[in-house]
DSSP file (Angstrom, degrees, kcal/mol; ACC not computed):
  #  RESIDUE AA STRUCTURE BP1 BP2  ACC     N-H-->O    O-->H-N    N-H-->O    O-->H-N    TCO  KAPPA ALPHA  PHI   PSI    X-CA   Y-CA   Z-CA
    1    1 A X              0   0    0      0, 0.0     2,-0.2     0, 0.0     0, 0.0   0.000 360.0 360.0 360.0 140.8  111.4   21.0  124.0
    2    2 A X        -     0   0    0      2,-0.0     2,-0.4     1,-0.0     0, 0.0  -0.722 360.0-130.9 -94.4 160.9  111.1   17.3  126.0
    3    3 A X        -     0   0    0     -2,-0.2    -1,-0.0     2,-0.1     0, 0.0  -0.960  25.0-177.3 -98.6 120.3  110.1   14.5  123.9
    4    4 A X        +     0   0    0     -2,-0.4     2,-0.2     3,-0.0    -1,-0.0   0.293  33.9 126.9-106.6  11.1  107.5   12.9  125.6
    5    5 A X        -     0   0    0      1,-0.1    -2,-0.1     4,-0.0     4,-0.1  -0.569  60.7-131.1 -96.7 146.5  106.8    9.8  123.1
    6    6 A X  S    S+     0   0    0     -2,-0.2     2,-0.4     1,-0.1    -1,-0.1   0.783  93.0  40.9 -52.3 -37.1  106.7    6.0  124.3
    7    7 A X  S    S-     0   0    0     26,-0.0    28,-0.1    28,-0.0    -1,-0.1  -0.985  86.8-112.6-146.3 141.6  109.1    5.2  121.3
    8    8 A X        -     0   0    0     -2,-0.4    26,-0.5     1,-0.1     2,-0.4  -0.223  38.3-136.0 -74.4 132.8  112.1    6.7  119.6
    9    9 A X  E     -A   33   0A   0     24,-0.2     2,-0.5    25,-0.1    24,-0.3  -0.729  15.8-143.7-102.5 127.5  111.0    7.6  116.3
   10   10 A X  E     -A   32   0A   0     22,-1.8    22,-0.6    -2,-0.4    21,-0.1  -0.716  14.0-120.7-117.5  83.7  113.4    6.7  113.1
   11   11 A X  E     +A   31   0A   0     -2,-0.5     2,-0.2    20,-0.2    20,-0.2   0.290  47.3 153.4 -22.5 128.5  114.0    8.8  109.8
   12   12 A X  E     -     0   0A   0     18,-0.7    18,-0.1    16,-0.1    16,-0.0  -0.553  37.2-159.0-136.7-153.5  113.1    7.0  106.8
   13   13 A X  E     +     0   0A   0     -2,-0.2     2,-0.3    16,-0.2    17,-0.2  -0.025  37.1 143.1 -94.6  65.1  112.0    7.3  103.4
   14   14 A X  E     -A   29   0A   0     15,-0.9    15,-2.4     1,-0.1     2,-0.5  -0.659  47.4-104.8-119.1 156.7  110.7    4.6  102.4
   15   15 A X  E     +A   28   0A   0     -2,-0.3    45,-0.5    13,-0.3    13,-0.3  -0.619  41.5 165.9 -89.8 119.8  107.5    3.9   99.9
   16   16 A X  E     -A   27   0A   0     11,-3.2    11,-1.6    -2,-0.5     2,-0.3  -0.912  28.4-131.3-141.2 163.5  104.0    2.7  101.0
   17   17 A X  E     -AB  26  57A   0     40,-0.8    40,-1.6    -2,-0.2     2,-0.4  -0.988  13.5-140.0-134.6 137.0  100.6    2.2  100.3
   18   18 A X  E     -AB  25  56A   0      7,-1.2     7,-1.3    -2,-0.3     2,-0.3  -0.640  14.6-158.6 -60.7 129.1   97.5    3.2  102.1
   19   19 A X  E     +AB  24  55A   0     36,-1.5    36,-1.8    -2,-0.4     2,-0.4  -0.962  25.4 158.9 -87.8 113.6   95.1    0.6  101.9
   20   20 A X  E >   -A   23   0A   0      3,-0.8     3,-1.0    -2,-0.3    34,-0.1  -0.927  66.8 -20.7-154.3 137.9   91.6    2.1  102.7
   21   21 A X  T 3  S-     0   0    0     -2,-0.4     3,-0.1     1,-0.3    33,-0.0   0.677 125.3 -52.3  41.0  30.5   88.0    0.9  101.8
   22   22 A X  T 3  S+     0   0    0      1,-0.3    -1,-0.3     0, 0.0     0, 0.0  -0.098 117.0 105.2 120.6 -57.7   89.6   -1.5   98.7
   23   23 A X  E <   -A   20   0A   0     -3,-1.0    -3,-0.8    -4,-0.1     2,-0.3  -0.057  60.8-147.3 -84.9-179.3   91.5    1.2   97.1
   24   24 A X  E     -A   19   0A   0     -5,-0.3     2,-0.3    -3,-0.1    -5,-0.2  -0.864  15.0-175.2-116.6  93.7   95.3    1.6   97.3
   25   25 A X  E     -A   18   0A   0     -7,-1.3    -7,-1.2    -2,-0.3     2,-0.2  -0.639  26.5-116.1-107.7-173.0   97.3    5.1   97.3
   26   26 A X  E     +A   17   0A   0     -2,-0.3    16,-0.3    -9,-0.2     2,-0.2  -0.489  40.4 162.0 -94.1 164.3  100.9    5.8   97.3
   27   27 A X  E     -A   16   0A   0    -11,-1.6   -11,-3.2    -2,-0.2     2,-0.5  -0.910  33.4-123.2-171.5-176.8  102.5    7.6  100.3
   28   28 A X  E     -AC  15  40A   0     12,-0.8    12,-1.6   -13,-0.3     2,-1.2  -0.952  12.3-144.1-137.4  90.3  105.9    8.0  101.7
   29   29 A X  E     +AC  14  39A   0    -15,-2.4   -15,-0.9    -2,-0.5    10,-0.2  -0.612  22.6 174.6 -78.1 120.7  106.9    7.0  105.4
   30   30 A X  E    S-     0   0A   0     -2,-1.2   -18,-0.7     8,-1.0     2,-0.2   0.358  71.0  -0.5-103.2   1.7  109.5    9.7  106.6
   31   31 A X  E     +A   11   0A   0      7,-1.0     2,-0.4   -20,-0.2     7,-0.2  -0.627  68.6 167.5-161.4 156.1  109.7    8.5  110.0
   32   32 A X  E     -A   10   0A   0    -22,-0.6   -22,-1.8     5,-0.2     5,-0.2  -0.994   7.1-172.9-147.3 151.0  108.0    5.4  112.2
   33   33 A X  E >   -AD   9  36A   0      3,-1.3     3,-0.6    -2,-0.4   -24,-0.2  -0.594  49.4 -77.1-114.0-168.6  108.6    3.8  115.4
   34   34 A X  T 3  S+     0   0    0    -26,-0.5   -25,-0.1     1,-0.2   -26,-0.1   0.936 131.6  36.8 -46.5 -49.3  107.3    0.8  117.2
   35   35 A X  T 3  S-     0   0    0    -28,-0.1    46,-1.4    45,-0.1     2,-0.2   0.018 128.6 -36.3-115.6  13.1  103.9    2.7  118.3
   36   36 A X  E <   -DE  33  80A   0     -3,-0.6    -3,-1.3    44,-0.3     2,-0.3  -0.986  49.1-115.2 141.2-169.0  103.5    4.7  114.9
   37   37 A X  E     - E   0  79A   0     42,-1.3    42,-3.8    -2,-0.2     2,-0.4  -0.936  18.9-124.8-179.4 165.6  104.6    6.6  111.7
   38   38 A X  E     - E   0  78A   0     -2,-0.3    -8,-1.0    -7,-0.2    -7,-1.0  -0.969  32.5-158.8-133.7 133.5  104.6    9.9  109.8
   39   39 A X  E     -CE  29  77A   0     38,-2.0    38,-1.9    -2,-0.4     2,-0.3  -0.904   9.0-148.9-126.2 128.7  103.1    9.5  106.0
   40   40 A X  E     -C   28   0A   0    -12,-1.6   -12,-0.8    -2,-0.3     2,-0.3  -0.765  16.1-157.0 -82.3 152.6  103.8   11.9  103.2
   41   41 A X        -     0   0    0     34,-0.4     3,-0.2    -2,-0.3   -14,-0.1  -0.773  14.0-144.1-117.4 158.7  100.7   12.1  100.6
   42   42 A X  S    S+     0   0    0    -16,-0.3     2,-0.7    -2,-0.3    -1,-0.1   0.660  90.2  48.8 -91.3 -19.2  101.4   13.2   97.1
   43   43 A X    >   -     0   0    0     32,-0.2     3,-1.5     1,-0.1    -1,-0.2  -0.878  64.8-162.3-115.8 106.7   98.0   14.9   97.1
   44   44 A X  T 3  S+     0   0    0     -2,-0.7    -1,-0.1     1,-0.2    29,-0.0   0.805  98.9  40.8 -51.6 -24.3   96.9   17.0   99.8
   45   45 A X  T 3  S+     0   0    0     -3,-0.1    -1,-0.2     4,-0.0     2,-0.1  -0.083  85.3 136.0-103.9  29.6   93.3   16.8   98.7
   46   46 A X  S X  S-     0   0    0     -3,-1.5     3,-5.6     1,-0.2   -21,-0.0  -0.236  72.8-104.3 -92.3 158.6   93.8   13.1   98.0
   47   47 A X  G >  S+     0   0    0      1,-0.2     3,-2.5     2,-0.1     4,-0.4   0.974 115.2  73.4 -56.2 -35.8   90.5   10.7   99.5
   48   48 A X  G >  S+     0   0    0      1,-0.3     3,-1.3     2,-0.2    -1,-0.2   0.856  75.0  76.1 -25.8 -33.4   92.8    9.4  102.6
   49   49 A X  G <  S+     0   0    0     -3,-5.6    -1,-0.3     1,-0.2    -2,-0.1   0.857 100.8  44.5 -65.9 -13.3   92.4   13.1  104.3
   50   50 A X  G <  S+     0   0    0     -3,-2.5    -1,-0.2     2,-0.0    -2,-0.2   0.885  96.8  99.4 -92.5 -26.2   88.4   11.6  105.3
   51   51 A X    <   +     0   0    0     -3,-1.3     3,-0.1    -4,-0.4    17,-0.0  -0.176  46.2 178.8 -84.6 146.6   89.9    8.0  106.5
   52   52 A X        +     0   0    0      1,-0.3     2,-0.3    17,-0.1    -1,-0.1   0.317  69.8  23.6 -93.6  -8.4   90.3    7.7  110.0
   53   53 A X  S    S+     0   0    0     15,-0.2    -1,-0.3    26,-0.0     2,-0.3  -0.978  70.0 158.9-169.1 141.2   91.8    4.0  110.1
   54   54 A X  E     - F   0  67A   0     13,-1.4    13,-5.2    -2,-0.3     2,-0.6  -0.980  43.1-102.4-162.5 167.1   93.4    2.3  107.4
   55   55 A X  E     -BF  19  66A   0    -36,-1.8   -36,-1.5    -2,-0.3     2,-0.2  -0.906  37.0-152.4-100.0 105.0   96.0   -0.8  106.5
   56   56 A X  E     -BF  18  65A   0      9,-1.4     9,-2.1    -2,-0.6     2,-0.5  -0.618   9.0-161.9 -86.3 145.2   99.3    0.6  105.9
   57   57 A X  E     +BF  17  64A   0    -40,-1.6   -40,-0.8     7,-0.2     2,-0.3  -0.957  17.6 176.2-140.5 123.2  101.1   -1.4  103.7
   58   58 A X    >>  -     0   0    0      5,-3.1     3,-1.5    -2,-0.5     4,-1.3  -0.378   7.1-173.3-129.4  85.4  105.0   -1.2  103.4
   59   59 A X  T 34 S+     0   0    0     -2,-0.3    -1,-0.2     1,-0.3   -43,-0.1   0.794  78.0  66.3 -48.4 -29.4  106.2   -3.9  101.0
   60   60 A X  T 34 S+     0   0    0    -45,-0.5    -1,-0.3     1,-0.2    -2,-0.1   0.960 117.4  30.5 -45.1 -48.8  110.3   -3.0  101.8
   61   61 A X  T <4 S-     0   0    0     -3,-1.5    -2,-0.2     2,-0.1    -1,-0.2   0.774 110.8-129.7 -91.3 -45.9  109.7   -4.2  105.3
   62   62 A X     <  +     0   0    0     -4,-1.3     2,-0.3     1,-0.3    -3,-0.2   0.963  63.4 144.5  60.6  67.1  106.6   -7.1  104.1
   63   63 A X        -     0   0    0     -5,-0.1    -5,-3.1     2,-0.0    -1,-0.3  -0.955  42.6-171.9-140.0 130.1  104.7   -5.4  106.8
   64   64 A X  E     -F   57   0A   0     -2,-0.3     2,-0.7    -7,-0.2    -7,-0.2  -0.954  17.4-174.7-123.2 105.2  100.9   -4.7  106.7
   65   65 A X  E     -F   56   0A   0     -9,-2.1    -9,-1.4    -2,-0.3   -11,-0.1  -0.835  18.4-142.5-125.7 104.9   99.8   -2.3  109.9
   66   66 A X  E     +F   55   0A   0     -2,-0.7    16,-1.3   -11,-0.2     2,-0.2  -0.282  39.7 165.6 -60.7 140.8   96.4   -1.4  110.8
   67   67 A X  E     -FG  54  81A   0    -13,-5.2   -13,-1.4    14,-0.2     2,-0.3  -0.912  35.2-119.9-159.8-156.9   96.2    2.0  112.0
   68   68 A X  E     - G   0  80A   0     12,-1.0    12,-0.6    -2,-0.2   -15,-0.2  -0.595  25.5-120.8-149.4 103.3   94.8    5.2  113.0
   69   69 A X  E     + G   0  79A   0     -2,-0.3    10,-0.2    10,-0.2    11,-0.2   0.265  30.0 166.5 -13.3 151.0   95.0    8.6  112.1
   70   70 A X  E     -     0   0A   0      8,-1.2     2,-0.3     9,-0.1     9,-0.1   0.255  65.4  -4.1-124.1 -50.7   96.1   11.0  114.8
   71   71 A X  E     - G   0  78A   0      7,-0.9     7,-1.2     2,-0.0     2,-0.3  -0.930  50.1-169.0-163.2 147.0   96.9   14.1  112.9
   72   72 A X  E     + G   0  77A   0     -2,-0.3     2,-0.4     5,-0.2     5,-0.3  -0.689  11.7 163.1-129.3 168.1   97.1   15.5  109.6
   73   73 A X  E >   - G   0  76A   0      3,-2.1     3,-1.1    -2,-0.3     2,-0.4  -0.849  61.9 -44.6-169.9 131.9   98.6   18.8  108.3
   74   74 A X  T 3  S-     0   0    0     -2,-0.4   -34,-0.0     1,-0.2    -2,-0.0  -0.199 123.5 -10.6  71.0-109.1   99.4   19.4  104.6
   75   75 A X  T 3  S+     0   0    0     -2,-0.4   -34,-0.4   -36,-0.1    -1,-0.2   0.627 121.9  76.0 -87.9 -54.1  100.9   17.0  103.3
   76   76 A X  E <   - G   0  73A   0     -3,-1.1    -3,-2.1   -36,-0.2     2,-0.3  -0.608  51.9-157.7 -91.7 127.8  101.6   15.2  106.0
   77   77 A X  E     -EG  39  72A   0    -38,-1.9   -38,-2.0    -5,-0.3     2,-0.4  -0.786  13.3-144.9-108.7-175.8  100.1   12.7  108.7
   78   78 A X  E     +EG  38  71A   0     -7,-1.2    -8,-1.2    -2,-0.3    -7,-0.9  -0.968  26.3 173.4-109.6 111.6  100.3   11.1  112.0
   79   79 A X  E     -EG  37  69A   0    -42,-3.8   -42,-1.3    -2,-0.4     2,-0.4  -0.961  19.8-148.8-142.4 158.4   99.2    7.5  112.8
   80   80 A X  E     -EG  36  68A   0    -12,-0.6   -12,-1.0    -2,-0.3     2,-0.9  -0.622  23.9-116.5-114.7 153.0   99.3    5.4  115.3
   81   81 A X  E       G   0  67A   0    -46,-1.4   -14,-0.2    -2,-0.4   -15,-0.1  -0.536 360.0 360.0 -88.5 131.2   99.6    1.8  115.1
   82   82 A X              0   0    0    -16,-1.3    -1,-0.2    -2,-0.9   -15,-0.1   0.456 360.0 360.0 -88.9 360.0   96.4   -0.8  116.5
């Protein structure tokens, strides 16, 4: 399989919060690059699956990154960073 993405993508596991409409949830980045990131949820049915754009928030880093869903499966999503 080629890898066709603009930027090399980097295992993490590191602890973040969604910011969306006010509230705050927990999530898990397991891997980000320059142009995006891959979020674990704890809840699969949790209110994030409706958001389409949100303020990712990873306090290890002191990084706040608007972004925007790409794709979601499970657990798991895709977003890309505005």
């Amino acid at each position: 399989m080629v890898e066709d993405r603009i930027a090399s993508r980097h295992r993490v596991s590191k602890p973040a919060k969604i910011n969306f409409g006010g509230d705050k949830y927990l999530c898990i980045v397991r891997d980000i690059s320059t142009t995006g990131a891959a979020l674990e949820l704890p809840d699969v049915v949790s209110q994030v699956r409706n958001a389409k754009a949100f303020t990712l928030e990873i306090p290890e880093d002191r990084l706040m990154l608007p972004c925007r869903v790409v794709w979601q499966s499970g657990y798991r999503m895709g977003v890309t960073f505005d």
